[in-house]
TORPA-4810 file (N, C-alpha, C, O; in nm, 3 decimals):
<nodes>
NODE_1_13.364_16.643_14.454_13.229_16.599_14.432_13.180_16.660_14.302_13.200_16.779_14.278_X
NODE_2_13.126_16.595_14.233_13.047_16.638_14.119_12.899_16.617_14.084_12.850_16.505_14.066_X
NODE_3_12.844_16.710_14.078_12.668_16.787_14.039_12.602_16.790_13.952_12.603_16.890_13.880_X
NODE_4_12.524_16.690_13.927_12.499_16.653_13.771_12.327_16.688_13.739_12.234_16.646_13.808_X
NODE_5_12.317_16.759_13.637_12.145_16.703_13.626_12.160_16.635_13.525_12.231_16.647_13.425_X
NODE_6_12.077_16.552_13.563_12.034_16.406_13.421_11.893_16.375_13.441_11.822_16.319_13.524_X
NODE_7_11.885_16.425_13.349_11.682_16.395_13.301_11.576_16.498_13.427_11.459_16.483_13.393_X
NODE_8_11.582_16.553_13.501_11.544_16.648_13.551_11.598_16.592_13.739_11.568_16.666_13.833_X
NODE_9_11.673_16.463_13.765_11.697_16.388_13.874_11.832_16.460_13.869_11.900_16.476_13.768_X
NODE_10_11.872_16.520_14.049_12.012_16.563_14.085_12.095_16.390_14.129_12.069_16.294_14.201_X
NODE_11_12.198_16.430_14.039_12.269_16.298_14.091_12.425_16.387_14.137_12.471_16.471_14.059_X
NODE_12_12.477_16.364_14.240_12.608_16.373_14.270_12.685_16.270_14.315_12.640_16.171_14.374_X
NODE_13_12.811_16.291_14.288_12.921_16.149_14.257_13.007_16.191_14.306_13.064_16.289_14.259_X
NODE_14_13.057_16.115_14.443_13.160_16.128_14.524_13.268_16.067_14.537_13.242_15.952_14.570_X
NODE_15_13.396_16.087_14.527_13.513_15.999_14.544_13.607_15.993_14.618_13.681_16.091_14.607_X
NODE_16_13.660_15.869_14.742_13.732_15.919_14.839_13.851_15.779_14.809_13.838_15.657_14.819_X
NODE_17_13.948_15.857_14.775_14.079_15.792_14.758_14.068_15.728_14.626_14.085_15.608_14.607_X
NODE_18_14.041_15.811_14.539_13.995_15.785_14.423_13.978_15.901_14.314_13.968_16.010_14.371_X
NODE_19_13.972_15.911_14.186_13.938_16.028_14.117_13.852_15.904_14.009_13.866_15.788_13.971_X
NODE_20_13.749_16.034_13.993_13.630_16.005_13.909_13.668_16.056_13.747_13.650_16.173_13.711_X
NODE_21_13.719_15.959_13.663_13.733_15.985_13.561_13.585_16.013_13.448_13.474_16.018_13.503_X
NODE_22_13.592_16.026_13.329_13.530_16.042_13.267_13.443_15.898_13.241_13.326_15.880_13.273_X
NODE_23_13.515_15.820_13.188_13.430_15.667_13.189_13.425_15.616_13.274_13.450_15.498_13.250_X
NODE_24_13.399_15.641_13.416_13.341_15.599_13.532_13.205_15.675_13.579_13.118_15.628_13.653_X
NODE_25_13.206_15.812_13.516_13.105_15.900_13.562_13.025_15.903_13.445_12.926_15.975_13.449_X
NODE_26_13.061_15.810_13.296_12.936_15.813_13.186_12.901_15.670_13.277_12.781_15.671_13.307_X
NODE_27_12.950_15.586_13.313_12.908_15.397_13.340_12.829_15.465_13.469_12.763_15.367_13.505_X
NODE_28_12.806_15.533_13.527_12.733_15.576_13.644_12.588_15.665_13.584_12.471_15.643_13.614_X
NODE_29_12.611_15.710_13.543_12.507_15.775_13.447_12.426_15.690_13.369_12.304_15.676_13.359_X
NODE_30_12.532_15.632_13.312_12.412_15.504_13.200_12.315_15.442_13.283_12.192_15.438_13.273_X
NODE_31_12.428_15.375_13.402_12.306_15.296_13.472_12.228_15.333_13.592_12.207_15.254_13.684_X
NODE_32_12.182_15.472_13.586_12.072_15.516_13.725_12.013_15.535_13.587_11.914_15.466_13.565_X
NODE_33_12.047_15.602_13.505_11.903_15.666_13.329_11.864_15.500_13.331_11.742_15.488_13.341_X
NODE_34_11.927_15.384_13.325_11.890_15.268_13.260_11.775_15.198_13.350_11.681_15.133_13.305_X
NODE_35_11.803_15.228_13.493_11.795_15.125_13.571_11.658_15.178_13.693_11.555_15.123_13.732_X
NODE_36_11.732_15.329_13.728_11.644_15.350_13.807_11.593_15.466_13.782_11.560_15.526_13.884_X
NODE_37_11.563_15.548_13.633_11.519_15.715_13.620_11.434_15.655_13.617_11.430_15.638_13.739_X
NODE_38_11.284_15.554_13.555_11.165_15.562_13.608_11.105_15.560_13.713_10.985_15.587_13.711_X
NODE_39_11.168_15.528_13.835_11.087_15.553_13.895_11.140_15.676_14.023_11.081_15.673_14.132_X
NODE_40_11.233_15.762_14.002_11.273_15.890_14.045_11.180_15.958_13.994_11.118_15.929_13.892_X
NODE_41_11.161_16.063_14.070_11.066_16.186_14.043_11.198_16.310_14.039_11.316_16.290_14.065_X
NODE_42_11.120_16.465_13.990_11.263_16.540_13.955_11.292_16.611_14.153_11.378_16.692_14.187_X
NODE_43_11.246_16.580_14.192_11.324_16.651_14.331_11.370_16.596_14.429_11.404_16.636_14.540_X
NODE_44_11.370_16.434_14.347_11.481_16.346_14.444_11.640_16.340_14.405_11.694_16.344_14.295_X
NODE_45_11.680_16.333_14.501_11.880_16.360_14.459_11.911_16.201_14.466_11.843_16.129_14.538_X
NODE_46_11.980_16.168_14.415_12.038_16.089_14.415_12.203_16.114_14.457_12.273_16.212_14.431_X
NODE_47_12.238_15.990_14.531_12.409_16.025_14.561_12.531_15.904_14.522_12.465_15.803_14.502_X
NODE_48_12.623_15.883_14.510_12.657_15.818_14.461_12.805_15.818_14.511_12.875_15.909_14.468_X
NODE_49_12.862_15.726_14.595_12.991_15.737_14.655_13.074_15.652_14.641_13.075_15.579_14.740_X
NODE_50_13.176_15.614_14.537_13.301_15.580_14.523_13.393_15.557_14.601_13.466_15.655_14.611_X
NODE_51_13.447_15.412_14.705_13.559_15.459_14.775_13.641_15.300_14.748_13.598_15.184_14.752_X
NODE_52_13.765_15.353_14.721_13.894_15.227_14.740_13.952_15.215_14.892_13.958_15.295_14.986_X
NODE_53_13.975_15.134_14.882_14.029_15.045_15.008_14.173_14.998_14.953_14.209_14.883_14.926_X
NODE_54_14.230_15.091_14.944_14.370_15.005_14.940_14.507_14.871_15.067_14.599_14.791_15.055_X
NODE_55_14.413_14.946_15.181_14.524_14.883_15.261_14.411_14.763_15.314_14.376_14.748_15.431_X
NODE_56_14.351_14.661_15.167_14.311_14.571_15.177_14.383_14.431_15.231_14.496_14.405_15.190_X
NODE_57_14.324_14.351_15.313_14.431_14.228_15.289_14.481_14.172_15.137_14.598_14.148_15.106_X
NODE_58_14.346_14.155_15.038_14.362_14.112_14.917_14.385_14.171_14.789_14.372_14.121_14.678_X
NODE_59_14.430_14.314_14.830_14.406_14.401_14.724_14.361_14.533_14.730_14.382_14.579_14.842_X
NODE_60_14.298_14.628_14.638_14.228_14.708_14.631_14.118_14.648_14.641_14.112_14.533_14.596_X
NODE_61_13.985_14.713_14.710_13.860_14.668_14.734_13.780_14.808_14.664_13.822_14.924_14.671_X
NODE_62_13.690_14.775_14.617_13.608_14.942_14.560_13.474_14.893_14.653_13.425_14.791_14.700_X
NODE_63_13.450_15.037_14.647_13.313_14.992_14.767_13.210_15.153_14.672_13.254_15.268_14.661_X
NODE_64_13.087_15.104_14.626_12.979_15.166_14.553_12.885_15.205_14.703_12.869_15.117_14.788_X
NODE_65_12.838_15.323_14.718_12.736_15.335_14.847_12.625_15.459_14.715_12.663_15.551_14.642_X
NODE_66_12.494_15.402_14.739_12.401_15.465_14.665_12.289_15.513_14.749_12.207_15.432_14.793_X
NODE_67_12.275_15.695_14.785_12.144_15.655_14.864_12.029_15.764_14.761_12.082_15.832_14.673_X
NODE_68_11.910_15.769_14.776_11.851_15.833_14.706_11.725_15.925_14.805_11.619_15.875_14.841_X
NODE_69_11.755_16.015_14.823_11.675_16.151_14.919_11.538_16.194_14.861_11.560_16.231_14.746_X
NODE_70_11.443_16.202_14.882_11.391_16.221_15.012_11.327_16.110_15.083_11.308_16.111_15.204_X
NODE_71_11.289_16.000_14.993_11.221_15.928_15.053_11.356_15.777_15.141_11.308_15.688_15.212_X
NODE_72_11.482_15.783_15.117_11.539_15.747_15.212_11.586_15.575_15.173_11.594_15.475_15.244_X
NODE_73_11.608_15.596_15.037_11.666_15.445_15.012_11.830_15.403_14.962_11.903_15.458_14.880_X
NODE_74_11.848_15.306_15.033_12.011_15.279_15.040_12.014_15.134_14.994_11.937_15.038_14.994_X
NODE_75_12.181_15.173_14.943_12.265_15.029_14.914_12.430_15.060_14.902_12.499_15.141_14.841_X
NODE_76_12.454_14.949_14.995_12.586_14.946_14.969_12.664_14.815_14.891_12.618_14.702_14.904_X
NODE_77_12.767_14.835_14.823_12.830_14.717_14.777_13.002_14.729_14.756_13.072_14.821_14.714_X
NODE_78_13.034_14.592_14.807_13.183_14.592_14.748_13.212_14.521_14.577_13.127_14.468_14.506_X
NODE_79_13.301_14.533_14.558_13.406_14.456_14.446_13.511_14.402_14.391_13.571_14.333_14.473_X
NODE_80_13.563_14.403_14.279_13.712_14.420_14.286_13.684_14.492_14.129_13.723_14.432_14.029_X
NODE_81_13.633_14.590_14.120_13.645_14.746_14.071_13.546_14.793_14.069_13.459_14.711_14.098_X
NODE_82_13.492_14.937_14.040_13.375_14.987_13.996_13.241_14.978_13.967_13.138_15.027_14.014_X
NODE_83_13.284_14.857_13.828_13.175_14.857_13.770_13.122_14.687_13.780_13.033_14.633_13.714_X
NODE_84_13.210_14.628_13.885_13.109_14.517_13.944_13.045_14.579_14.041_12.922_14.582_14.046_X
NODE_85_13.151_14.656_14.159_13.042_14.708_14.255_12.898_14.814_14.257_12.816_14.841_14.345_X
NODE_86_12.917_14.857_14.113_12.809_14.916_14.069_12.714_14.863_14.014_12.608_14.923_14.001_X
NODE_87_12.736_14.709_13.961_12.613_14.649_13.938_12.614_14.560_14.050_12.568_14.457_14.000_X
NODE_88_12.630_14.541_14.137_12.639_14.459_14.274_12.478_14.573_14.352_12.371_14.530_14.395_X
NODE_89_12.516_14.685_14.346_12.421_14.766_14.396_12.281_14.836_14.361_12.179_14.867_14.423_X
NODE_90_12.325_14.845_14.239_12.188_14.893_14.105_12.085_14.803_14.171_12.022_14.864_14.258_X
NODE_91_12.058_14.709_14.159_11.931_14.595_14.172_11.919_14.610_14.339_11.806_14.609_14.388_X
NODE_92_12.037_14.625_14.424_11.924_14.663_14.567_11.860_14.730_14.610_11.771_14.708_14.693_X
NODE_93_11.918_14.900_14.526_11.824_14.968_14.510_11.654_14.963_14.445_11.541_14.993_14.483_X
NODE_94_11.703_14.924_14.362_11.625_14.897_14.265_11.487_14.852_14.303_11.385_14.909_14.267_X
NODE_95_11.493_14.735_14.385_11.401_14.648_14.456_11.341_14.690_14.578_11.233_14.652_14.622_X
NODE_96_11.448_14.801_14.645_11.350_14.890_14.710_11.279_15.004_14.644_11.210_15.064_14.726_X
NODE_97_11.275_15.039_14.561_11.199_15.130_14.442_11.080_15.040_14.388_10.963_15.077_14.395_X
NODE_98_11.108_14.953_14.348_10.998_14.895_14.351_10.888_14.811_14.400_10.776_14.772_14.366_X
NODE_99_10.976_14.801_14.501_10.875_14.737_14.670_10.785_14.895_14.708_10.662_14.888_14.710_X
NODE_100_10.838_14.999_14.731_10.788_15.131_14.774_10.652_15.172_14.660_10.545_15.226_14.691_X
NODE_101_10.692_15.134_14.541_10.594_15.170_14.439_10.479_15.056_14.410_10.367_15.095_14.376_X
NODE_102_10.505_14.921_14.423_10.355_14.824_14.455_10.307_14.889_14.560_10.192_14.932_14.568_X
NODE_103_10.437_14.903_14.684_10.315_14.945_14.848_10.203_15.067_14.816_10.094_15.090_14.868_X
NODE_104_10.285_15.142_14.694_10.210_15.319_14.694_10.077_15.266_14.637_9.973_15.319_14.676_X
NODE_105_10.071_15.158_14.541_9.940_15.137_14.431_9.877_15.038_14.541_9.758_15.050_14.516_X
NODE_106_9.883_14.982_14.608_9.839_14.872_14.720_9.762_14.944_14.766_9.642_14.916_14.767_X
NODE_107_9.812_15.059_14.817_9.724_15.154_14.898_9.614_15.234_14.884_9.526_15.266_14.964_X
NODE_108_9.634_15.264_14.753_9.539_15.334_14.651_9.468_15.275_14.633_9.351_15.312_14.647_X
NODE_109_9.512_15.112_14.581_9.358_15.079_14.542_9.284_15.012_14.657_9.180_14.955_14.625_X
NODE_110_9.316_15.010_14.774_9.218_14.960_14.891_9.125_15.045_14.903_9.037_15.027_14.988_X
</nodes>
């Protein structure tokens, strides 16, 4: 597992049946800074889990699982590598980040 701070947000990156190379762990980085550091605050963790499926029927399968602590938002996605299943998942998160943040201003301004 690896422990990252990026921009004041803990992100850790997990890999099971798999090793996390260097240009898999900058393409993971680019896109939580790109996609989802605005609307993280610094004492939410972010997690980030990597796993192959080799004894696929069709292949290797990569499977991206993203959850983000404390307030409790998830996504999972498959592929056929990485960095589809990593943009397969970016935007479901995503959309719960920003469903949570209209509800927060909804509320406020009632």
């Amino acid at each position: 597992m690896i422990r990252q701070e990026t921009r004041g947000m803990n992100l850790n990156i997990k890999a099971t049946n798999t090793t996390i190379t260097d240009a898999i762990r900058d393409f993971i980085d680019e896109k939580i800074e790109d996609h989802l550091s605005k609307f993280l605050k610094n004492n939410e963790k972010v997690f980030v889990e990597l796993q192959v499926d080799k004894k696929h029927k069709s292949g290797d399968l990569f499977r991206v699982e993203i959850s983000i602590n404390p307030p409790k938002f998830y996504a999972e996605s498959r592929g056929a590598d990485f960095h589809e299943a990593m943009d397969l998942a970016i935007p479901k998160v995503k959309e719960q980040l920003i469903k949570a943040k209209d509800k927060k201003i909804s509320n406020r301004r009632k």
